[in-house]
N, C-alpha and C positions, 0 to 999 in steps of 0.2 A: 763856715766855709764849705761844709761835704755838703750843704743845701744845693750847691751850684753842680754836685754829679746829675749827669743828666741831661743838664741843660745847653739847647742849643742857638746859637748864632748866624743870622744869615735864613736866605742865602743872601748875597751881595755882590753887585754887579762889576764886575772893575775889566775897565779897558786898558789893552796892551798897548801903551800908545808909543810911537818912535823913539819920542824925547826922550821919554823916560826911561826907555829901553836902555838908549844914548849914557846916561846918565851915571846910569847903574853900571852898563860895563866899564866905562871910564873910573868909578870910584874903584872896581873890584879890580883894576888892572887887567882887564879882558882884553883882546883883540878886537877894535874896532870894525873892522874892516869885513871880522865873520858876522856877526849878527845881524843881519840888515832885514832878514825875511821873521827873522823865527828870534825869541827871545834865549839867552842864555841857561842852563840848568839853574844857576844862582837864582835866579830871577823867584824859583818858588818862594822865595825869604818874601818876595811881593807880594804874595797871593796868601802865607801866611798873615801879613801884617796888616794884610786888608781887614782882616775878622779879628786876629787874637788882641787887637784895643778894646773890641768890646768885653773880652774875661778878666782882660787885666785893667780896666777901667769899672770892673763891677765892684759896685759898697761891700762886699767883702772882701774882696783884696787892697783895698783902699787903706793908704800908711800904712803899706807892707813893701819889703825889698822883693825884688823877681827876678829869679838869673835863671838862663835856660843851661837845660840838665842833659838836656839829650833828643837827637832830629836825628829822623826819617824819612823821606821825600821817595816816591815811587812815582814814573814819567810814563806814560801811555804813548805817548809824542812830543810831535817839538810845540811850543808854545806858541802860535802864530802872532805877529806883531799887527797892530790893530784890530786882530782879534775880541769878542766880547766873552769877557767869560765870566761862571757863576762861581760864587765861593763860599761854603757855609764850613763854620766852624761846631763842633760838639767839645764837651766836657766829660771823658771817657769814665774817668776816677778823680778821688780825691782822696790820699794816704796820710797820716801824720807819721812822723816820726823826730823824735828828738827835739820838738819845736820847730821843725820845719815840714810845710807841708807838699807833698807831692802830687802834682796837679798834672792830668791827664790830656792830651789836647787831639783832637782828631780835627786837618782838615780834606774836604773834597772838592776839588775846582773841576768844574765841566765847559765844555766846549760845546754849541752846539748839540744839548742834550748828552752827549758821547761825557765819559768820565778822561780825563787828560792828565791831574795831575793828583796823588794821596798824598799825606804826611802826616806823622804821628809827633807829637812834642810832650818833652815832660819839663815842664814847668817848677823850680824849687820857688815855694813864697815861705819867708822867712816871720815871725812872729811880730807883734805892735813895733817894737824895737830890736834889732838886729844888735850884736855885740859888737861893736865898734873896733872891741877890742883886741877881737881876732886876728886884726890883720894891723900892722901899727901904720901909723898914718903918711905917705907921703906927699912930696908938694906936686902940684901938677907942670906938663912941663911947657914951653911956649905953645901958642895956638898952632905955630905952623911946625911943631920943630918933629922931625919925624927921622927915623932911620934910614936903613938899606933896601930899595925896593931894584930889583932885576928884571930886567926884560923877560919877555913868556917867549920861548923860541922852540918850537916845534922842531923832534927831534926823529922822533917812532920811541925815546924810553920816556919816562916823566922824568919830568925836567925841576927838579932841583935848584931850589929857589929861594930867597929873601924877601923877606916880607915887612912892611912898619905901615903904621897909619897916627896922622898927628890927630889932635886935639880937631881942627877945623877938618878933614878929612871923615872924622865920625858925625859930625854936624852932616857933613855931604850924602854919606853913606843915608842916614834917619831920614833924611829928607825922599833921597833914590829910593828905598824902603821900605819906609812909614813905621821905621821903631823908633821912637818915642821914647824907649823907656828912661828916664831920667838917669840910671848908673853908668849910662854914656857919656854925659856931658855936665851933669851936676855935680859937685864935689860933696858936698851934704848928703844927696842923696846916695851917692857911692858907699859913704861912709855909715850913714846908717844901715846900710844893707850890708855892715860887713864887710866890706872893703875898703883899700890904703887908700882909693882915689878912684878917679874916673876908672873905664874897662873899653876895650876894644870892643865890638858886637860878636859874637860867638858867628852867628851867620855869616858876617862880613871873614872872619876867618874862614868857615868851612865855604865861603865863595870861591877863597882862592883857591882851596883843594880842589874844587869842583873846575874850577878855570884849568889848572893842569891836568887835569884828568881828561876835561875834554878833550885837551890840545889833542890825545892822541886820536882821535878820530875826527871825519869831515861830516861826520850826519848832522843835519838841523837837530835830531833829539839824542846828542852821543852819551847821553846817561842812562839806563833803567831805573836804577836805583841807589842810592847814599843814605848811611847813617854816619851819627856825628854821636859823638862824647867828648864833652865839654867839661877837660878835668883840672886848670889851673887857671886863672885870668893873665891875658895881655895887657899892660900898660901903654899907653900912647906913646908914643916916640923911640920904642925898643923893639929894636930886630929879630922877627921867627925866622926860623929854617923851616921850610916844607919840604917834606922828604919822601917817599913812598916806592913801592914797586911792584910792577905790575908781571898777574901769574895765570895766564890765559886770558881771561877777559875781566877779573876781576883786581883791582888796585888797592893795597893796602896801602896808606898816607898818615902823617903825622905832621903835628906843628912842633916845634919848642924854642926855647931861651935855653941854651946851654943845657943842663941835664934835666930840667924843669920840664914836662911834655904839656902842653896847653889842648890839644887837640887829637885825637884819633879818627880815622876814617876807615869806612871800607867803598868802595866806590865800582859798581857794577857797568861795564860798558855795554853799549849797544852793538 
């Protein structure tokens, strides 16, 4: 696996196309109604997932579990819709520790030669077989059966919110996306990676932070910058609080289940 430090992906051409714009904000519970010119902050999850299949699709990672560790995103601007833009991925580092390995991930989207959007990702791949046993097994829950979702209502503080996504929801999201990764919708593959069952998307979580965070401002590009730590897994059908508060221009946020915190953010406005 450290063969792959170094190596890079892309670049890769991917168009912002309406629909899918459409798509995207509809799974993440975005305001329809704002995006029409310029893609939402979430949206970099798109521009990630255009490249990062080809590291997690490489014969070294292959029969390996992959949960993301931790996301970085820095915006130059707003994301123009039908837009063409370039996207190359790198492989920064490659750590072991404890049998799990810690995979580096840089990417850089451009616009029109101009740089528009960075992000850093750290990647955990876990060894041939993950311990199953870690986490003990439960059953998955109906396709559509989902929790507490609240309307996004623009206030001037962040707005304080419920969150859930079923089973057919994370189908929707992979699709708006382009994550793939099997411990979204496989139960096998969940389980060999260490976990009870399927898992929410980490990105599809830090969307929603990203969705209330925008709320507070009207710019096409209302983010500079967001990181994410991704410290518990969400199950499908169970309700997070998103929580956060904002202290100049900068917003601290958080996801959880009860005293369980799934999520931290810190979230830089424009």
């Amino acid at each position: 696996m450290e063969s792959l430090e170094g190596k890079t992906f892309g670049p890769i051409p991917l168009r912002v196309c309406f629909d899918k714009v459409a798509d995207f904000v509809a799974i993440s519970c975005d305001d329809p109604t704002r995006w029409t010119e310029s893609a939402p902050p979430g949206w970099a999850a798109v521009c990630l997932f255009s490249v990062a299949p080809l590291l997690l699709d490489d014969p070294a990672l292959a029969r390996r579990g992959v949960i993301h560790g931790e996301q970085r995103f820095n915006w130059s601007g707003p994301i123009p819709i039908e837009g063409e833009l370039s996207v190359t991925g790198s492989v920064t580092r490659v750590r072991n520790r404890g049998g799990v390995a810690f995979v580096g991930f840089d990417l850089a989207v451009a616009h029109e030669n101009q740089s528009l959007l960075t992000g850093s990702s750290t990647f955990l791949v876990s060894g041939d077989a993950a311990a199953a046993g870690d986490n003990p097994e439960e059953s998955e829950p109906g396709p559509e059966d989902r929790g507490e979702n609240d309307p996004l209502v623009s206030s001037g503080e962040f707005p304080d919110m419920r969150r859930s996504a079923s089973r057919v929801d994370l189908i929707r999201y992979a699709a708006a996306s382009r994550d793939w990764n099997p411990i979204h919708w496989d139960h096998g593959a969940a389980r060999a990676a260490g976990l009870s069952g399927v898992v929410v998307h980490g990105l599809l979580q830090a969307a929603w932070l990203m969705t209330a965070a925008a709320s507070l401002r009207t710019s096409p590009a209302p983010l500079v910058e967001a990181s994410f730590r991704f410290r518990a897994p969400l199950r499908p059908g169970v309700t997070a609080a998103l929580t956060g508060t904002l202290e100049d221009s900068t917003v601290s946020a958080r996801l959880a289940t009860g005293e369980t915190e799934l999520l931290t953010a810190r979230l830089g406005l424009r």
